[in-house]
DRENDO-1510 file (C-alpha; in Angstrom, 1 decimal, always signed):
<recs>
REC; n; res; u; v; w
REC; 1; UNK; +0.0; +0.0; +0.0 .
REC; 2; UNK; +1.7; +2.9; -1.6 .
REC; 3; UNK; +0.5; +6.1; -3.1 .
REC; 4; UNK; +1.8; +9.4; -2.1 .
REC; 5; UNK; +5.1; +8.7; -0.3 .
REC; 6; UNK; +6.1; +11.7; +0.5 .
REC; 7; UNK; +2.6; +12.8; +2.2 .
REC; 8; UNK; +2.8; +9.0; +4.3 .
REC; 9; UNK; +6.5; +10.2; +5.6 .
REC; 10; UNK; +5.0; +13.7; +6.8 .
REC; 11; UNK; +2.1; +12.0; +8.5 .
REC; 12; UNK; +4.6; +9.6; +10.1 .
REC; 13; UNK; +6.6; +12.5; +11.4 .
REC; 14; UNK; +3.5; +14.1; +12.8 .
REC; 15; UNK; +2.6; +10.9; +14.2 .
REC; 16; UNK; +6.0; +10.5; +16.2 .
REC; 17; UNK; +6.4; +14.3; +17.1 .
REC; 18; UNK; +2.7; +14.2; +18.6 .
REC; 19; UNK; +3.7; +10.9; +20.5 .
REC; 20; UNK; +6.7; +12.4; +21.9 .
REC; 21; UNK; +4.7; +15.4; +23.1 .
REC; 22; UNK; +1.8; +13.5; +24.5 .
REC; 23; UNK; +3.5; +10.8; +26.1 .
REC; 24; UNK; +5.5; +12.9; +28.7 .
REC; 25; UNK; +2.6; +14.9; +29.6 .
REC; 26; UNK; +0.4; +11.6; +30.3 .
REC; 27; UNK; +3.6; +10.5; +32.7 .
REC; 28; UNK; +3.5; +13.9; +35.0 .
REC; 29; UNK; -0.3; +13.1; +35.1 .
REC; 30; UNK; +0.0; +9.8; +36.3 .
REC; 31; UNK; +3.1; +11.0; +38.5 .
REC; 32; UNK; +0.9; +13.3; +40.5 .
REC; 33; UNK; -1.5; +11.0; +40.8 .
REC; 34; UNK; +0.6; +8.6; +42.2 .
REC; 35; UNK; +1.6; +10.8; +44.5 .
REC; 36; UNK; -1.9; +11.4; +45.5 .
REC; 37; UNK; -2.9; +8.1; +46.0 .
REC; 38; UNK; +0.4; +7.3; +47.9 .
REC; 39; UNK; -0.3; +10.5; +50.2 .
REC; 40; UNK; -4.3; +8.7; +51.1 .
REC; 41; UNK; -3.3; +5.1; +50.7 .
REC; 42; UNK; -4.6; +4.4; +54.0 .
REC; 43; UNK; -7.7; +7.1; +54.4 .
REC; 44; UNK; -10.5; +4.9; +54.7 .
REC; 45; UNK; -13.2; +6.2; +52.8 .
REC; 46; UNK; -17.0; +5.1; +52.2 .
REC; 47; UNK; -17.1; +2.4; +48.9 .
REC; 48; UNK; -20.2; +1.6; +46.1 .
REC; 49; UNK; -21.4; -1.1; +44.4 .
REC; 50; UNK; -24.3; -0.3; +42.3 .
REC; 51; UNK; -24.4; +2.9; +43.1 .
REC; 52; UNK; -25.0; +1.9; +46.8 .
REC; 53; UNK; -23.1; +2.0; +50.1 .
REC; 54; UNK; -20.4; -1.0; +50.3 .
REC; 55; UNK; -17.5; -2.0; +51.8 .
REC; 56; UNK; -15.0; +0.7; +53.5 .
REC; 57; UNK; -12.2; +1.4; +50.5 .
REC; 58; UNK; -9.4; +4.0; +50.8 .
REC; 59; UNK; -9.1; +7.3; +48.8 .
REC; 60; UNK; -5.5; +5.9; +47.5 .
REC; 61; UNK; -6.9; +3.1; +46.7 .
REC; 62; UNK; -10.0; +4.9; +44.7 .
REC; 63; UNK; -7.0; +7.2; +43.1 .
REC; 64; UNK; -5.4; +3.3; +41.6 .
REC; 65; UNK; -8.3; +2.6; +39.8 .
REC; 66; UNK; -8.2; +5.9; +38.0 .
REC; 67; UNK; -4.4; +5.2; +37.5 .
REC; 68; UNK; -4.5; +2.2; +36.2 .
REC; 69; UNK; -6.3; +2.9; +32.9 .
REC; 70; UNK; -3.7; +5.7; +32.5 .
REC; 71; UNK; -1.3; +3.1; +32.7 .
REC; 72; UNK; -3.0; +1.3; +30.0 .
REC; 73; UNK; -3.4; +4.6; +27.8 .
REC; 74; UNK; +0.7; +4.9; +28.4 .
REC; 75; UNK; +1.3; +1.3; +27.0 .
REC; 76; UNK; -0.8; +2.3; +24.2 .
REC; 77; UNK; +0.8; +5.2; +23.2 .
REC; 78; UNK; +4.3; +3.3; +24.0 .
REC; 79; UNK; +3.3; +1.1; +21.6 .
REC; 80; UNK; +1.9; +2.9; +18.8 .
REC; 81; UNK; +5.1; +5.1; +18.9 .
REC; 82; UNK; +7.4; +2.0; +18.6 .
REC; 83; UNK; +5.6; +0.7; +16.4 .
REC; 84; UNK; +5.8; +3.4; +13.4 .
REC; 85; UNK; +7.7; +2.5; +10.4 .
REC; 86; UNK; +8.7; +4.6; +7.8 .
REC; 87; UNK; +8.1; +3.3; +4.6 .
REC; 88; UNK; +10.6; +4.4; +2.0 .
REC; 89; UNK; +10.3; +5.0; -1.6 .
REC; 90; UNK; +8.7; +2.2; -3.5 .
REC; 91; UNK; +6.9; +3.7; -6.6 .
REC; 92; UNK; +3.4; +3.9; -7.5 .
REC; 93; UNK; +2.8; +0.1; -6.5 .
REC; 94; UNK; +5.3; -0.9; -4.4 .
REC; 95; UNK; +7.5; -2.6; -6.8 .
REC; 96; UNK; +10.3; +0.2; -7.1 .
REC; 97; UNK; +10.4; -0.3; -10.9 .
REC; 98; UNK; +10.8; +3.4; -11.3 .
REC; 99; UNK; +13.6; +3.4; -9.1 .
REC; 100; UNK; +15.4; +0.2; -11.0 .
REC; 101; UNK; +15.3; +2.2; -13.9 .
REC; 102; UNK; +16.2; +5.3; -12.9 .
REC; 103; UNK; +19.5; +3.9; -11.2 .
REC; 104; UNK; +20.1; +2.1; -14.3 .
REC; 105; UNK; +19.1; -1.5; -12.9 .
REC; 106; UNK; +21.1; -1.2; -9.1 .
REC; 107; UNK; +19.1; -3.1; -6.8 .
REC; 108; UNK; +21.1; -1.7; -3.7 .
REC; 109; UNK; +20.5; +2.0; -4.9 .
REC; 110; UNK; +17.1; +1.2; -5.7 .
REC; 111; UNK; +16.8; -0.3; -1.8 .
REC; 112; UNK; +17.4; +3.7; -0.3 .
REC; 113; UNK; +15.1; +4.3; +1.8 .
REC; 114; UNK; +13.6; +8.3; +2.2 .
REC; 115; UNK; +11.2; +9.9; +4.4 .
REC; 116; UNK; +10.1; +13.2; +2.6 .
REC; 117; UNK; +9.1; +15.2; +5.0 .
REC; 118; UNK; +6.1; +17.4; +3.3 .
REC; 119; UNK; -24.5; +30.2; +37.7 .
REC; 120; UNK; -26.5; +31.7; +39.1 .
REC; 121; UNK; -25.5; +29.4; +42.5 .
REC; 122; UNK; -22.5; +30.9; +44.1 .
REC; 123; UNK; -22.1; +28.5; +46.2 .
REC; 124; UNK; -21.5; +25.8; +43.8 .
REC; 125; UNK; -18.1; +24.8; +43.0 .
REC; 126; UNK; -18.0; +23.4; +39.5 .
REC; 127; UNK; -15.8; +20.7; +38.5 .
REC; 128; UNK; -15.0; +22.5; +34.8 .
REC; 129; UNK; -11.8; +21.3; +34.4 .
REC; 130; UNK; -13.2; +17.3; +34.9 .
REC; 131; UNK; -16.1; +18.7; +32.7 .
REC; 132; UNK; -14.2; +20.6; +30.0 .
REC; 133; UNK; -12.1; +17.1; +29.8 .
REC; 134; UNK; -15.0; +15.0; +29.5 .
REC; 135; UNK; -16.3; +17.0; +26.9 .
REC; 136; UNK; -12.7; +17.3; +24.9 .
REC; 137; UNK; -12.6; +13.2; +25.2 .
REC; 138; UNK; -15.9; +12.8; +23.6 .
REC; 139; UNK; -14.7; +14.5; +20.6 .
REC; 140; UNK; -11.3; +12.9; +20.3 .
REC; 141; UNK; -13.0; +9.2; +20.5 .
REC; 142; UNK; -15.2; +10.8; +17.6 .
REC; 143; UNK; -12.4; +11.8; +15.2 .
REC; 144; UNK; -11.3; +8.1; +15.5 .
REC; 145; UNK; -14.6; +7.7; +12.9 .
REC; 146; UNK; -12.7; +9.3; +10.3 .
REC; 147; UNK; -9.9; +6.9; +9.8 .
REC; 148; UNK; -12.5; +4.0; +10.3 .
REC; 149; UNK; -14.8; +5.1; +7.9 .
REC; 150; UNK; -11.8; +5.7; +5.2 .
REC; 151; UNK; -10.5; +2.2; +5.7 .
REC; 152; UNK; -13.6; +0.8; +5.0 .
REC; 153; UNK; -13.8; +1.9; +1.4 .
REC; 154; UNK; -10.2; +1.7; +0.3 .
REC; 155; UNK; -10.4; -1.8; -0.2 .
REC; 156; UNK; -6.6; -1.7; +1.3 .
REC; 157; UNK; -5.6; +0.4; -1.4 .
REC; 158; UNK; -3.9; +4.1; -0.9 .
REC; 159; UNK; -6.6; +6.5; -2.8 .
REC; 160; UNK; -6.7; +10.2; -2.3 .
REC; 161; UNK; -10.0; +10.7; -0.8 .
REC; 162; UNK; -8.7; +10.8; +2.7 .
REC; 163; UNK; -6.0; +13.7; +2.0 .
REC; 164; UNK; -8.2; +16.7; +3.0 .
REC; 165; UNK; -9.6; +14.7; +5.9 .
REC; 166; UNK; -6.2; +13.5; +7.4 .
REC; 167; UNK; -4.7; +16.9; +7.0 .
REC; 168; UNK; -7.4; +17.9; +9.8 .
REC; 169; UNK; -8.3; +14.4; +11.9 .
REC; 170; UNK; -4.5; +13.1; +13.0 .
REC; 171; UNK; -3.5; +17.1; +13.9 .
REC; 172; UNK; -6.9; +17.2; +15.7 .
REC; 173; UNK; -6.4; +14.2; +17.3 .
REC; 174; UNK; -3.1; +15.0; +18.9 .
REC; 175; UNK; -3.6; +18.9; +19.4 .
REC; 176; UNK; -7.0; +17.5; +21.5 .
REC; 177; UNK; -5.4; +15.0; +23.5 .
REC; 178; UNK; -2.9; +17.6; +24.6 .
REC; 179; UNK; -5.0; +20.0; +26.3 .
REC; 180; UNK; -7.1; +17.2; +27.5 .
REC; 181; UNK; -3.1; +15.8; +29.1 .
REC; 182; UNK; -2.5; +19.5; +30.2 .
REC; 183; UNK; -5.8; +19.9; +31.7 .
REC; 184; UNK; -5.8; +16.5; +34.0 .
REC; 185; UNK; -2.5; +17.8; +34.9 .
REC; 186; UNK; -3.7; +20.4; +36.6 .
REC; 187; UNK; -6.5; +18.7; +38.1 .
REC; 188; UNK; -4.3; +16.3; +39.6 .
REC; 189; UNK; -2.0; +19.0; +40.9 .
REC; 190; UNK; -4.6; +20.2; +42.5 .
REC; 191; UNK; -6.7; +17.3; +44.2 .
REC; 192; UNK; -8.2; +18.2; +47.4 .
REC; 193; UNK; -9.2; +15.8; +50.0 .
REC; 194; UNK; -11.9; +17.1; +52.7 .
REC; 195; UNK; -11.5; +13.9; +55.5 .
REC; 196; UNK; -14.5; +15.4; +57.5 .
REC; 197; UNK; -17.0; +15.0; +54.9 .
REC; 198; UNK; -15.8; +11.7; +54.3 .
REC; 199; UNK; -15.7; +10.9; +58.0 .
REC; 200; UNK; -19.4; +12.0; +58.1 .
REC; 201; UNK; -20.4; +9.3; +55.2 .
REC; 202; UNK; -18.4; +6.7; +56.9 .
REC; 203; UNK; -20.8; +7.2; +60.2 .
REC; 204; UNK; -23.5; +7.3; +58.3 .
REC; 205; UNK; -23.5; +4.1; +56.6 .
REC; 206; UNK; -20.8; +2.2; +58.8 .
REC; 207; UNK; -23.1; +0.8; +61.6 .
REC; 208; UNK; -25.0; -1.3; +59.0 .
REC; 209; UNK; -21.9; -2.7; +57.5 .
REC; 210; UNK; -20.2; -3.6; +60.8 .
REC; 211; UNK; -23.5; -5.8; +61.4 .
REC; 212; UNK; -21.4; -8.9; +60.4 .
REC; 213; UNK; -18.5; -7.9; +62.9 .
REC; 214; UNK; -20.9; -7.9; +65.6 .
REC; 215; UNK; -22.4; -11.0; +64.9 .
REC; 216; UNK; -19.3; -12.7; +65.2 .
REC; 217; UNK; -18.5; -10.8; +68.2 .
REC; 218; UNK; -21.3; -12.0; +70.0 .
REC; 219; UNK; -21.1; -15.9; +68.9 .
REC; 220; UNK; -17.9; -15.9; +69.9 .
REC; 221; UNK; -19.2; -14.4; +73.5 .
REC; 222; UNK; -21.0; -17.7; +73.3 .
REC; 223; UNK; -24.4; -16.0; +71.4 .
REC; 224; UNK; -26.7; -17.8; +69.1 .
REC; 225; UNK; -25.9; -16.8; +65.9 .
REC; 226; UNK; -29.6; -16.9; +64.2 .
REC; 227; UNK; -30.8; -15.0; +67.1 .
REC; 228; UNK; -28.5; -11.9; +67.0 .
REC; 229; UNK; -28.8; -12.1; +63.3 .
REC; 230; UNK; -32.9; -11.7; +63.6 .
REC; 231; UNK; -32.2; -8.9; +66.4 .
REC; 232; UNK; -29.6; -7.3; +64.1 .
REC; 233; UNK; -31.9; -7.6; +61.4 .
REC; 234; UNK; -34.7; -5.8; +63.0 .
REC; 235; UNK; -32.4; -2.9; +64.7 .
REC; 236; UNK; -31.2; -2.6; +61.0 .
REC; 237; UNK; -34.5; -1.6; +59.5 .
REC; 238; UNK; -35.7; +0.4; +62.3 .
REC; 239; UNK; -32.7; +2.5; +62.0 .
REC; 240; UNK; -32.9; +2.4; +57.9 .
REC; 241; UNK; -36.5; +3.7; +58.5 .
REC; 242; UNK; -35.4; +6.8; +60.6 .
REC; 243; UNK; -33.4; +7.6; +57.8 .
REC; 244; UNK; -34.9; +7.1; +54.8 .
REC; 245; UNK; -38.4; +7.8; +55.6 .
REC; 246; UNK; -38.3; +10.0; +58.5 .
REC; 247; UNK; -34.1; +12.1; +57.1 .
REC; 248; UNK; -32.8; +11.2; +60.5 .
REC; 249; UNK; -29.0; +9.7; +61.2 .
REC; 250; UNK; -28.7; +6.5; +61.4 .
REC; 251; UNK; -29.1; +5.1; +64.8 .
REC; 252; UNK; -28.4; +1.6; +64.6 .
REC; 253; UNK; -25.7; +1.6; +67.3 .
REC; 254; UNK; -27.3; +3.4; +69.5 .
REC; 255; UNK; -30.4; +0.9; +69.4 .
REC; 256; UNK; -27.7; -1.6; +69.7 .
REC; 257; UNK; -26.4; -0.1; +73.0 .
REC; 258; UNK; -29.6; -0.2; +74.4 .
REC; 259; UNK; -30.7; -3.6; +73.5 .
REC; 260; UNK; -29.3; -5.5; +76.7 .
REC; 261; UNK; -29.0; -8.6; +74.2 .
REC; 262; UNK; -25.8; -7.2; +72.8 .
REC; 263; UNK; -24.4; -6.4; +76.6 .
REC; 264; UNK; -21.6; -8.8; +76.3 .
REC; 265; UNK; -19.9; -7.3; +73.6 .
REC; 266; UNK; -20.9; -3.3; +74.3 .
REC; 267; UNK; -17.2; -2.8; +75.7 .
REC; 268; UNK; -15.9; -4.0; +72.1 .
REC; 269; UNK; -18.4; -1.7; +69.8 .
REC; 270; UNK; -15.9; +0.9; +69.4 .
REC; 271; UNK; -13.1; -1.4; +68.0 .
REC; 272; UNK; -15.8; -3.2; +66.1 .
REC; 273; UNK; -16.4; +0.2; +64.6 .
REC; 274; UNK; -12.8; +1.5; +63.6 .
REC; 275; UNK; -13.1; +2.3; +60.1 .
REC; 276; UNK; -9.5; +0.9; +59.7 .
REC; 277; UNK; -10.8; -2.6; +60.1 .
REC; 278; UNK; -13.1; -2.7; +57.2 .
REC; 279; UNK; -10.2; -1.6; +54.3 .
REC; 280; UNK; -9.0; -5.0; +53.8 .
REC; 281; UNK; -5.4; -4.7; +52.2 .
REC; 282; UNK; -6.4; -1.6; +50.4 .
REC; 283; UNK; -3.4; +0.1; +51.9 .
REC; 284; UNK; -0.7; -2.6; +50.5 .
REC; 285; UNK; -2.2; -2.8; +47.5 .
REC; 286; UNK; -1.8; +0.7; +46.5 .
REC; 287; UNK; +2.0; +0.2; +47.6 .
REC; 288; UNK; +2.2; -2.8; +45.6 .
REC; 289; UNK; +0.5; -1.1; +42.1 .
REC; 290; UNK; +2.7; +1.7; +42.7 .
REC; 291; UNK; +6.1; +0.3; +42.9 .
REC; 292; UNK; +5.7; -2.4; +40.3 .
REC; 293; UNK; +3.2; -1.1; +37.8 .
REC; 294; UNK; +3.1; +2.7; +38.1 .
REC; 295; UNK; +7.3; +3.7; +39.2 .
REC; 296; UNK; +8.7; +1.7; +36.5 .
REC; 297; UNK; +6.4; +3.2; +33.9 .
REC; 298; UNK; +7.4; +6.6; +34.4 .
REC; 299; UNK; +11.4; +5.9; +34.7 .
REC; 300; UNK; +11.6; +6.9; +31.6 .
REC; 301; UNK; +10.3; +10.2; +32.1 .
REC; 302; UNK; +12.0; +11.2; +35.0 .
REC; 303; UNK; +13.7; +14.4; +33.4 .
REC; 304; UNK; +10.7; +15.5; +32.3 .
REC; 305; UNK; +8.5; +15.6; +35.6 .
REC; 306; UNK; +9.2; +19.3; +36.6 .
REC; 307; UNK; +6.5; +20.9; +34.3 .
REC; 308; UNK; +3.8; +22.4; +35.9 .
REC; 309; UNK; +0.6; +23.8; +34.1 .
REC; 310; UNK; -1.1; +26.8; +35.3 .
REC; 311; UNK; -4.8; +27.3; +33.9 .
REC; 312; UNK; -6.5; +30.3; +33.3 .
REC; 313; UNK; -9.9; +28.8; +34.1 .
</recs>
């Protein structure tokens, strides 16, 4: 697949020089949130499933998830940029018959290769960059319809019809990923972590999902498990009552202190409550993804991890 040489080795240089833009500004991204996540490995902080309450998690933890597809997107572009080849000069077909005669019938001259470079709510606090991101991504995943859609009537052959198109869609492409790059930059420069509030959720949800910890706790204090699973059960929905039908806070352990069922195990509610006790390993495993995923993925990059962005708006 041939055709215009010299307009294939430009794109290819675009290609690589947009690669080697993009790729250190993904790094300090990833770097700061690394950072991030390493600074809150161990803040416990409320968890969903389904859009509902679950499991305690930690914010460092939360902050791996969001890292780990930009570890993905580095690979990518990793990939991509090793994986350009420059094509050479091979004549209208690919056959370098031009070439062979030109250079009077030398194969080896013929071989050269050559790359010719042609609100009205002031107390909101809006998340615009996150939004203006969002919005920039949506349009980058749209230009990829333009290449699609010029495959698929080429027939694997190099016509013209995608010159105009190209000229915009692969400039687009990179010039929109870089703000998008610059802009997450910032955003992650500039994450902000309010423990209160998420203090507040934890109390608010946590006395339902330590109901398993006190179950155990009270078997092993030689109670009948069925039985304090029925009286848990009941406690649970009287307090879910006062605070979904009635806005109240949740009262669960206070309902708990005063059934004298659970009196055995009273002296053991605030240990059974530590919020520390419910994040699993969530604190090694950010340690873990950091050091062997995330550190040696950004080695590379290391001279380039002073830049900071500063954003207008």
């Amino acid at each position: 697949m041939q055709g215009n040489l010299a307009y294939d080795g430009q794109d290819l240089i675009v290609l690589r020089d947009g690669f080697d833009i993009l790729m250190p500004k993904l790094a300090r991204v990833i770097d700061r949130l690394a950072s991030f996540a390493e600074k809150y490995a161990s803040l416990p902080t409320l968890g969903f499933t389904h859009y509902q309450p679950a499991q305690l998690t930690t914010v460092g933890k939360r902050a791996c998830l969001w890292l780990q597809d930009l570890t993905m997107d580095m690979r990518n572009l990793q990939r991509a940029r090793e994986d350009l080849r420059f094509r050479g000069v091979k004549g209208t077909t690919g056959t370098q018959a031009s070439f062979l005669q030109l250079f009077q019938g030398d194969h080896d001259k013929s071989r050269s290769h050559c790359s010719q470079g042609s609100s009205a709510m002031p107390y909101k606090r809006n998340p615009m960059r996150s939004e203006r991101c969002c919005s920039l991504a949506r349009h980058l995943m749209a230009l990829v319809s333009d290449p699609l859609q010029t495959a698929s009537v080429q027939w694997l052959e190099r016509t013209l019809d995608d010159s105009a198109n190209r000229r915009i869609s692969l400039p687009e492409s990179f010039l929109t990923a870089d703000i998008i790059l610059s802009t997450l930059q910032n955003i992650t420069e500039g994450l902000v972590v309010y423990p209160k509030v998420i203090e507040r959720h934890i109390r608010h949800e946590l006395p339902f999902m330590a109901t398993e910890n006190i179950i155990m706790a009270m078997v092993k204090a030689g109670g009948n498990r069925q039985d304090c699973h029925e009286k848990i059960r009941v406690l649970s929905q009287q307090a879910a009552a006062v605070v979904k039908q009635e806005g109240g806070d949740n009262d669960l352990l206070a309902r708990v202190q005063a059934d004298p069922y659970f009196a055995p195990i009273l002296g053991q509610l605030d240990a059974l409550l530590d919020p520390k006790t419910f994040i699993g390993r969530a604190p090694q495993q950010v340690t873990r993804f950091l050091s062997e995923e995330v550190h040696p993925l950004l080695q590379p990059y290391k001279s380039k991890m002073d830049v900071k962005i500063e954003l207008e708006l």
